[in-house]
C-alpha positions in Angstrom: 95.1 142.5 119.5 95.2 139.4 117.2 97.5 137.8 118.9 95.6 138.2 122.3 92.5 136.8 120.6 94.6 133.7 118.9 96.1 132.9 122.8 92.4 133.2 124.4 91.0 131.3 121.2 94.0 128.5 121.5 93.6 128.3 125.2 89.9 127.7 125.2 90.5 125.1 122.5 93.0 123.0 124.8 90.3 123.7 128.3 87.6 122.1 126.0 89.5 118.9 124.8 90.7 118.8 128.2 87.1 118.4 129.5 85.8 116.1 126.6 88.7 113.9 126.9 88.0 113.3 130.2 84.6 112.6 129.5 85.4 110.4 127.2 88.1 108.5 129.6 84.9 108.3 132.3 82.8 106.5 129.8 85.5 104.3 129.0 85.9 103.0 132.6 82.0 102.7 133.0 81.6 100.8 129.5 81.8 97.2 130.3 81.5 96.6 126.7 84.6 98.6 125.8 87.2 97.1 128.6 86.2 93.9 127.3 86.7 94.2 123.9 90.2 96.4 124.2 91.9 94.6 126.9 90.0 91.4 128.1 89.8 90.0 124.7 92.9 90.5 123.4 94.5 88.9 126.4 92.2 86.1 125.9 92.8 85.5 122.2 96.6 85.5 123.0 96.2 82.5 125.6 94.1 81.0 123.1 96.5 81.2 119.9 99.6 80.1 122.7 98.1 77.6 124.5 96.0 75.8 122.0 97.9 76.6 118.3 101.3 77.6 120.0 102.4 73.7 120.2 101.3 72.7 117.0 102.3 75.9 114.9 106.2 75.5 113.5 108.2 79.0 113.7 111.8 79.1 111.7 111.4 75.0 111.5 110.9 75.0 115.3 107.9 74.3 117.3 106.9 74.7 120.9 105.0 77.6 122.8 108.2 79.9 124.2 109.0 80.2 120.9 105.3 81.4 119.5 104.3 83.6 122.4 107.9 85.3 120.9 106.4 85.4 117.5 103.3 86.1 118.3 102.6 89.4 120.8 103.7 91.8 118.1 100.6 90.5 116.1 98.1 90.4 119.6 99.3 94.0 120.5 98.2 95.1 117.0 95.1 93.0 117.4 93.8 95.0 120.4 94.8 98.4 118.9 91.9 97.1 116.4 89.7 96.0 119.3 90.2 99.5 120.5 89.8 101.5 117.4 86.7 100.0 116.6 85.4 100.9 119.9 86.2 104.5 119.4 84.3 104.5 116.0 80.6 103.3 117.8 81.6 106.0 120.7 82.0 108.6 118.0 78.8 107.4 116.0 76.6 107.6 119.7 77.3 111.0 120.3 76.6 112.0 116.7 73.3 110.2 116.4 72.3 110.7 120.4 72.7 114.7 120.3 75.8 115.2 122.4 77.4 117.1 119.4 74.0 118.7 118.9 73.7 119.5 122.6 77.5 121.2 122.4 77.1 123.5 119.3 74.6 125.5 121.9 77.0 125.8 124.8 80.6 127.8 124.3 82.3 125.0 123.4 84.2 123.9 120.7 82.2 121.2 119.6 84.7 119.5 117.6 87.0 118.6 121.3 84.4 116.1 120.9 86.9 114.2 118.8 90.0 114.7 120.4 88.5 113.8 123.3 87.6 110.4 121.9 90.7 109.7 120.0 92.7 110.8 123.0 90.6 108.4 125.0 91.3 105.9 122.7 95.1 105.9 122.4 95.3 106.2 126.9 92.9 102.7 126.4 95.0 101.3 123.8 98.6 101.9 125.9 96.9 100.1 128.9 95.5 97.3 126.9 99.0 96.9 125.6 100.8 97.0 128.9 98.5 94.1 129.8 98.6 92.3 126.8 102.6 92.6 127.4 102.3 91.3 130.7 100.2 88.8 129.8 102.9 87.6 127.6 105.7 87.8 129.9 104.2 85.5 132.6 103.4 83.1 129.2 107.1 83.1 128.3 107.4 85.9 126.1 111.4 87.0 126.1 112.3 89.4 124.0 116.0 90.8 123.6 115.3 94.3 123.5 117.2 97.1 124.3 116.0 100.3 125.9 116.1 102.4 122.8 114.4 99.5 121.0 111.7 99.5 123.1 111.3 102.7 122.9 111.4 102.2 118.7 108.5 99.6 119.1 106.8 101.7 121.7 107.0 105.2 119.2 105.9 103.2 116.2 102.9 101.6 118.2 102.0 104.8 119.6 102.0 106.5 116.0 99.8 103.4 114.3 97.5 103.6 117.6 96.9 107.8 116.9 96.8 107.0 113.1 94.0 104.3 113.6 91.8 106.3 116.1 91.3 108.6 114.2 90.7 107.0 111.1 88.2 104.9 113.5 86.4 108.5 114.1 86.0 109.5 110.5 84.3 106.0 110.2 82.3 106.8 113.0 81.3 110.2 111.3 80.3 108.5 108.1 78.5 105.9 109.9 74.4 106.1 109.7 74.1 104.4 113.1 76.0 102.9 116.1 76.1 99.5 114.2 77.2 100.5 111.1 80.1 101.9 112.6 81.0 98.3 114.3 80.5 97.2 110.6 82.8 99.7 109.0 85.4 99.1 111.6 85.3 95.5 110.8 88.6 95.5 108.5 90.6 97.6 111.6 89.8 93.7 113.6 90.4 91.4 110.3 93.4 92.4 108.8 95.7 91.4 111.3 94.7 87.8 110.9 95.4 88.3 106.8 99.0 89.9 107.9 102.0 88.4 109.2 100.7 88.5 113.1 100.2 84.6 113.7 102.0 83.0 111.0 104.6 84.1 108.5 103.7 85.2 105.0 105.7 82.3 103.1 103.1 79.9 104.7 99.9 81.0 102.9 98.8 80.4 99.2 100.7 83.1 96.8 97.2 85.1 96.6 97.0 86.0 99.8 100.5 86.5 100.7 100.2 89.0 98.1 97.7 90.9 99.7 99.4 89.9 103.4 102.6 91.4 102.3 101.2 95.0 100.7 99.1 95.8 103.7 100.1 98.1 106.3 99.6 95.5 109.4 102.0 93.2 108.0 105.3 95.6 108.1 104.3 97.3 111.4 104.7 93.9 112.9 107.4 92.9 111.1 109.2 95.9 112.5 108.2 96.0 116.0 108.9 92.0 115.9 112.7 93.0 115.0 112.9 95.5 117.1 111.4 93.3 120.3 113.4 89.9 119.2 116.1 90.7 116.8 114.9 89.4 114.0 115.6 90.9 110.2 113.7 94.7 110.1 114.9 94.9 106.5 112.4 97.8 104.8 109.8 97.1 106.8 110.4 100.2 109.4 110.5 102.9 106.4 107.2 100.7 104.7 105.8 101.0 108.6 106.1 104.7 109.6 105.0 105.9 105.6 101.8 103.7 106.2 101.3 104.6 109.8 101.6 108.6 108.6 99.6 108.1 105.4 96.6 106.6 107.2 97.1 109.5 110.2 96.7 112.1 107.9 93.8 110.6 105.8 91.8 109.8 109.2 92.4 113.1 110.3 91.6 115.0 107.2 88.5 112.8 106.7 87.6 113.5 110.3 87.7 116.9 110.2 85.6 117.2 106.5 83.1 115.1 107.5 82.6 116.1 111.3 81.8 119.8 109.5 79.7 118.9 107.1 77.9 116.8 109.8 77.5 119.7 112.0 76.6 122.3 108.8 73.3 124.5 109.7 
C-alpha cells in the first residue's frame, strides 16, 4: 500500500511540474520584457564589446577583433545566463505577490511545481539565449578549436551553473518584498561578470580587484569553459568551477525550498 501511494504521490508531482513549466515557458514567449533581456541584449552587448572595444582591447600582447570575439563569448554566454536568472527571480516574486501561489494551494496541486516550473523555464530560455549568442559569435569570427567531448564539457558545466543560478534567482525572488526588489537583489547575478575575467584578463586590473575577480565563482567558470572552447590553460579552474557551480545549486535550492514554505505557512 505505501508504495502504491508514493508512485500516485510521485506521479502527480511530475503531471504538476509538467503543467507549471509549461506555463511558465508560455509566459516566457509572451513577455517582451523577458526575450529582450535573455537573448536580445546579450547579443547586443557582444557586438558592442567586439565591434567597438574589440580593436582597441590587447589579448596575449595581440590586438584585433577575431581574436576578442575568441576571448570574449565565454564571458557574454555567462552574461546572459545573468540576464536570464534575474528574469526568473521578478517571475517568481509576481506569482508570490499576485496570488498565483495563493490561488494553487486551493486546487489539487502541488503548489510548489510553481518553482520547477520557473526554474525549468529558465534554464530551456537560458540554452536558447546561448545557442544565439553562439551564433552570434560565429558569424562575428568566433573560432574555437573544440572537440566534440569538449563541447560537451563546456556545454555540461554551463548547463550545471545555468540550474545552480535559477534557482538561486528563485530563492531571491521568494525573499523579495515586491517584483522590484527582486530585479534589485538579482543585480550581483548581472554585475559580477564584468568584475570576473569575462572581458579582460585578471592581470590587467589593480591588485584589489583582481583579488576579488579571481575568488569569485564567474571568474573560473569562464576560465574553464574558455579552455575547453579554445585551448587555452584550464589549470584548477574546472575543479574551482563545478565545487562553486554545486555549492550555489544546493544553497539556491535549499533556500528555495525553506523560504517558499514558510511563505506559504497558514
Amino acid at each position: 500500500m505505501t508504495t502504491t501511494v508514493t508512485t500516485t504521490s510521485a506521479g502527480q508531482y511530475l503531471a504538476d511540474t509538467a503543467t507549471l513549466i509549461g506555463r511558465s515557458v508560455r509566459l516566457t514567449r509572451r513577455d517582451a520584457d523577458t526575450l529582450l533581456m535573455s537573448i536580445v541584449l546579450p547579443v547586443m552587448l557582444m557586438l558592442l564589446f567586439v565591434f567597438v572595444f574589440g580593436g582597441a582591447v590587447e589579448i596575449d600582447g595581440t590586438t584585433g577583433r577575431t581574436g576578442y570575439v575568441t576571448f570574449v563569448v565565454p564571458g557574454i554566454i555567462l552574461l546572459c545566463v545573468g540576464y536570464g536568472a534575474a528574469t526568473t527571480a521578478m517571475s517568481v516574486a509576481k506569482d508570490m505577490h499576485e496570488g498565483m501561489v495563493d490561488r494553487l494551494q486551493t486546487l489539487p496541486i502541488r503548489s510548489s511545481s510553481v518553482l520547477t516550473g520557473h526554474v525549468v523555464a529558465s534554464v530551456a530560455r537560458n540554452v536558447l539565449a546561448t545557442v544565439i549568442v553562439v551564433a552570434a559569435a560565429f558569424v562575428c569570427g568566433f573560432r574555437p578549436t573544440a572537440t566534440a567531448a569538449e563541447w560537451l564539457a563546456a556545454a555540461g558545466l554551463l548547463l550545471l551553473y545555468v540550474l545552480a543560478l535559477s534557482w538561486l534567482a528563485a530563492a531571491l525572488g521568494l525573499l523579495a518584498g515586491s517584483v522590484e526588489s527582486a530585479s534589485i537583489l538579482s543585480f550581483f547575478m548581472l554585475f559580477l561578470p564584468y568584475l570576473s575575467s569575462a572581458f579582460v584578463p585578471t592581470d590587467t586590473m589593480p591588485a584589489v580587484l583582481r583579488g576579488f575577480s579571481d575568488h569569485q565563482p564567474v571568474t573560473p567558470i569562464i576560465d574553464t569553459v574558455r579552455g575547453l572552447l579554445t585551448g587555452t590553460a584550464i589549470g584548477s579552474s574546472a575543479v574551482l568551477a563545478v565545487a562553486w557551480s554545486v555549492g550555489l545549486l544546493l544553497v539556491g535550492f535549499t533556500a528555495a525550498a525553506l523560504l517558499f514554505r514558510r511563505r506559504t505557512r497558514r
